[in-house]
LOKEBA-610583 format. One record per residue (C-alpha): x, y, z. Coordinates in steps of 0.1 Angstrom, whole numbers. Example, Ala and Ser with C-alpha at 12.3 -4.5 7.8 and 13.67 -1.06 7.14 Angstrom:
c1:c2:c3
123:-45:78
137:-11:71
//
This chain:
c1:c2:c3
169:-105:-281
150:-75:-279
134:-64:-249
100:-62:-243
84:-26:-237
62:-18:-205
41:10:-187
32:7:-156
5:38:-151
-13:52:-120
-27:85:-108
-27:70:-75
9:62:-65
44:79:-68
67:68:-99
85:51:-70
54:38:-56
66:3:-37
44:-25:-56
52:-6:-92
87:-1:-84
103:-24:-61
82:-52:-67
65:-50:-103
90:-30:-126
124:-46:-109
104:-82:-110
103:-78:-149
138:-61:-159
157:-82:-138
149:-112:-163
167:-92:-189
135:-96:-207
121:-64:-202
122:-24:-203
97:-8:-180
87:28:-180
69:38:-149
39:68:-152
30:84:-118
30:115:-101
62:132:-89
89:122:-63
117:134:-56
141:98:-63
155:85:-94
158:49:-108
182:31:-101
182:6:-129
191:13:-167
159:-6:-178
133:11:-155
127:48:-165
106:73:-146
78:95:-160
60:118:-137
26:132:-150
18:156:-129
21:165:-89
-10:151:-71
-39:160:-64
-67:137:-45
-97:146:-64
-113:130:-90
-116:155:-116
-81:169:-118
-73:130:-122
-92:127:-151
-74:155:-166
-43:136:-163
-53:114:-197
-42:133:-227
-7:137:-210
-4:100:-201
-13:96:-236
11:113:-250
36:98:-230
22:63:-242
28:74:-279
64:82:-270
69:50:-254
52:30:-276
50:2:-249
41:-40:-256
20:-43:-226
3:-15:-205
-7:-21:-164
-30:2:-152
-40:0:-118
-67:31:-115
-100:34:-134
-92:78:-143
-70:65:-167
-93:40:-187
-101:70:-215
-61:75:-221
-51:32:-220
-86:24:-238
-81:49:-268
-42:34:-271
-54:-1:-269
-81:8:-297
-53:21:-322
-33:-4:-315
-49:-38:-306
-17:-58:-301
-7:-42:-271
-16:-61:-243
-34:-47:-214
-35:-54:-178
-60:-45:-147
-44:-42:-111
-67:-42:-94
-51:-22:-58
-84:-7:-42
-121:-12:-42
-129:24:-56
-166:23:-55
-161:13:-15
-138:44:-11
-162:67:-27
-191:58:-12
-177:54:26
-150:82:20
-161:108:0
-166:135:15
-187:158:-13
-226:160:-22
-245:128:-27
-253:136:-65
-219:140:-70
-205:109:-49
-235:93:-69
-223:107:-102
-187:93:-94
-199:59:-87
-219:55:-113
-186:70:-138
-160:47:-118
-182:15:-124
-181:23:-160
-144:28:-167
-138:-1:-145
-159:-24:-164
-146:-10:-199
-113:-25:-187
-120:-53:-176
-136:-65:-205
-109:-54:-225
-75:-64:-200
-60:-94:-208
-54:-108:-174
-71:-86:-139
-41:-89:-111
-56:-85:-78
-36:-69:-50
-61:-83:-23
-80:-119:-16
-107:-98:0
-120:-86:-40
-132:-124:-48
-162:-117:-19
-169:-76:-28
-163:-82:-65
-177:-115:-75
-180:-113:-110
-134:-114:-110
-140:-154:-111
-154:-149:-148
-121:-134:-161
-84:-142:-164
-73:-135:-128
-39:-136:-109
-36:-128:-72
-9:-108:-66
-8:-95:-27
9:-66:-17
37:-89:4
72:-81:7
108:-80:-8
126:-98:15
155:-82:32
186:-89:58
174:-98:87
176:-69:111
187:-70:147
164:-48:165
177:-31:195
178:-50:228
148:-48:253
157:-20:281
132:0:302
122:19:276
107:6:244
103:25:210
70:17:193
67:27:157
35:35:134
51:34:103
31:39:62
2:57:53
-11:76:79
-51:83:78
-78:81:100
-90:56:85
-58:39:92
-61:40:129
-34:73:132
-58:89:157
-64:57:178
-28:49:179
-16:76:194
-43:76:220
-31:40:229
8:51:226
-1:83:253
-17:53:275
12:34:269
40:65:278
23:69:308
19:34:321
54:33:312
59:65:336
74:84:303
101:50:292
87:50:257
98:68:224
70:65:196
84:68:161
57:82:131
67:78:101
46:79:68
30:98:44
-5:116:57
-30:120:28
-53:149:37
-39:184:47
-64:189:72
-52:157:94
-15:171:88
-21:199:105
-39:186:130
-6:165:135
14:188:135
-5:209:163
-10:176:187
27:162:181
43:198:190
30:191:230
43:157:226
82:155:228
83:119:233
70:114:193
98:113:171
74:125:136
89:116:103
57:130:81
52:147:50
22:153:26
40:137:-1
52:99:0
80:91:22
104:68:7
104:34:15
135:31:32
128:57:57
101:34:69
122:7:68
150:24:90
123:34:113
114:-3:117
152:-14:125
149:15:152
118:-1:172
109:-27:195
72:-33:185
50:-13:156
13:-6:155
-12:-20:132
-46:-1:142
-65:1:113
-102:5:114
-122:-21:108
-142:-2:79
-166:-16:50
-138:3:25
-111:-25:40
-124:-49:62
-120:-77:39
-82:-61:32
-52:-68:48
-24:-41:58
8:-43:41
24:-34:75
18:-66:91
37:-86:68
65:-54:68
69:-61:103
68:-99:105
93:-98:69
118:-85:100
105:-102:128
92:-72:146
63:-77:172
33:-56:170
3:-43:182
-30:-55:157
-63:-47:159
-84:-72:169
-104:-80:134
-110:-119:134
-88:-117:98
-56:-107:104
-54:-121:142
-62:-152:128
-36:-152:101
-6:-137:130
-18:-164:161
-1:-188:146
35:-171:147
28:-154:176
39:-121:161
14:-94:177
-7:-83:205
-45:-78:199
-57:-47:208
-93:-32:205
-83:1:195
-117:13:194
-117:16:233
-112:38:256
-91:26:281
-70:-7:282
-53:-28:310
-17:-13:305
-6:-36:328
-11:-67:311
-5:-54:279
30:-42:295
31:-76:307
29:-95:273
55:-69:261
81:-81:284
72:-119:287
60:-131:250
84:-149:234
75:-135:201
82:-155:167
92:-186:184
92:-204:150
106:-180:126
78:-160:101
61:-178:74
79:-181:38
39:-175:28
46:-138:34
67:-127:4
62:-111:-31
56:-136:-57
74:-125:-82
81:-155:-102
42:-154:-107
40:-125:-114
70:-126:-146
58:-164:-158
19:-144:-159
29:-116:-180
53:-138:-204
19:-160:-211
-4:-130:-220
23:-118:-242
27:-147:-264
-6:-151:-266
//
């Protein structure tokens, strides 16, 4: 039987990029159904399956513009290919999929829909308000010409049915960014000293700057008994630096960051190193209504963590008793009690939830019904 040919294509994420990769692309070939050809920007790894084949675009650059300029080369690429199904999970690259789909109807096309981009613009942008204006106005634009013309919109986050209403109208899969399972790891055993890890993207608006305000509370409480891991990839320059400078007077911070992605298993190892990770996102309009990846990371392996305290995700971990609330946004917080919890919790009593992993048996059976459509 001949396999069926698809592109997976963002300006967003690396070739190796977890949810194309890992979960998406390996989801499909491993049917025997498939050939998948990823399109991203460069990393340094190489597939490891015969069926899944790697095509950096370019080396990447976060704004908007040089994005756009990606098209005619991902359109090339597409006429090389000459894929069955296209999923495109950024709105730059509407002009490239749209003109393919146009000249050639029967491919199918497919929306992921990973990030509210009009939220990140306007709370996040950082340039003139005619041009973040400008951008909103072009990103509503491309988005709605695919939309209109994807055959099924696959949403990465619940949180899109309440900031993007109009989803219920379409053909619509929900498709959260949970995890591959994987062996059970045996983290090491409590002593007097804990290691505490802050492991994925790290940002501001991630928490990064909180975190290690409430990790240099913790060391000291501690009276120096605590090794913080930080591992991830940082996304602007200027935070890197500013890294790079504050972690240099802190020997206790084992850093593991780079500008450009860190591959998953790095974070993974990090995670088999530590007693308890950090989950302080900000509770922000951009991802309020999100939830981090990380959390289900660290309950996937049974790791306790600290979680800011937005009603959403303590809600969801109460039940397994799987993290310790924390209002990150403070300034000071009672060390001792938190200290106390770390030591006396009996965390996961009950296991974690089968609810956390990757559906990918949805995901296959979804994109085998579009096709034979």
């Amino acid at each position: 039987m001949k396999k069926r040919v698809g592109a997976i294509v963002s300006v967003l994420k690396p070739v190796d990029d977890t949810r194309m990769y890992h979960k998406m692309a390996q989801s499909l070939v491993r049917t025997g159904k498939f050939s998948v050809n990823i399109l991203g920007f460069y990393s340094n790894t190489h597939s490891t399956f015969a069926d899944i084949n790697f095509h950096p675009v370019y080396r990447f650059n976060a704004h908007y513009l040089a994005r756009l300029l990606v098209n005619p080369r991902v359109l090339l690429r597409l006429f090389k290919i000459k894929p069955n199904f296209i999923i495109v999970s950024t709105p730059e690259l509407a002009p490239a999929v749209l003109f393919f789909h146009l000249l050639f109807p029967q491919v199918k096309l497919f929306y992921d829909i990973q990030e509210n981009h009009v939220r990140n613009i306007i709370y996040h942008h950082t340039g003139r308000k005619i041009l973040r204006k400008w951008l909103v106005q072009l990103v509503v634009y491309l988005e709605k010409r695919l939309v209109t013309q994807a055959q099924l919109l696959i949403l990465a986050e619940r949180g899109y049915f309440q900031e993007k209403p109009w989803i219920k109208n379409y053909a619509h899969l929900l498709l959260e960014n949970k995890v591959l399972a994987q062996p059970r790891i045996k983290h090491p055993a409590t002593t007097d000293q804990f290691t505490v890890v802050y492991s994925g993207t790290i940002s501001t608006m991630y928490g990064i700057w909180d975190a290690l305000r409430f990790a240099e509370s913790l060391y000291l409480a501690l009276k120096g008994q605590l090794r913080f891991l930080l591992v991830g990839h940082v996304t602007q320059t200027d935070t890197y630096q500013k890294l790079t400078t504050e972690l240099s007077t802190k020997p206790w911070i084992s850093p593991r960051i780079s500008l450009n992605p860190i591959p998953h298993h790095q974070l993974l190892a990090a995670t088999q190193e530590a007693h308890f990770g950090i989950v302080s996102h900000q509770i922000l309009p951009s991802i309020e209504n999100c939830f981090p990846t990380r959390i289900w990371e660290y309950m996937n392996y049974q790791l306790p963590f600290f979680l800011q305290n937005h009603p959403h995700w303590v809600d969801y971990c109460q039940p397994w008793q799987c993290a310790i609330s924390v209002d990150f946004s403070q300034e000071n917080w009672s060390m001792r009690e938190i200290i106390d919890k770390m030591k006396n919790t009996a965390f996961y009593p009950h296991g974690n939830p089968n609810t956390i992993y990757w559906e990918d048996q949805a995901f296959v059976l979804s994109i085998e019904e579009a096709l034979t459509d």
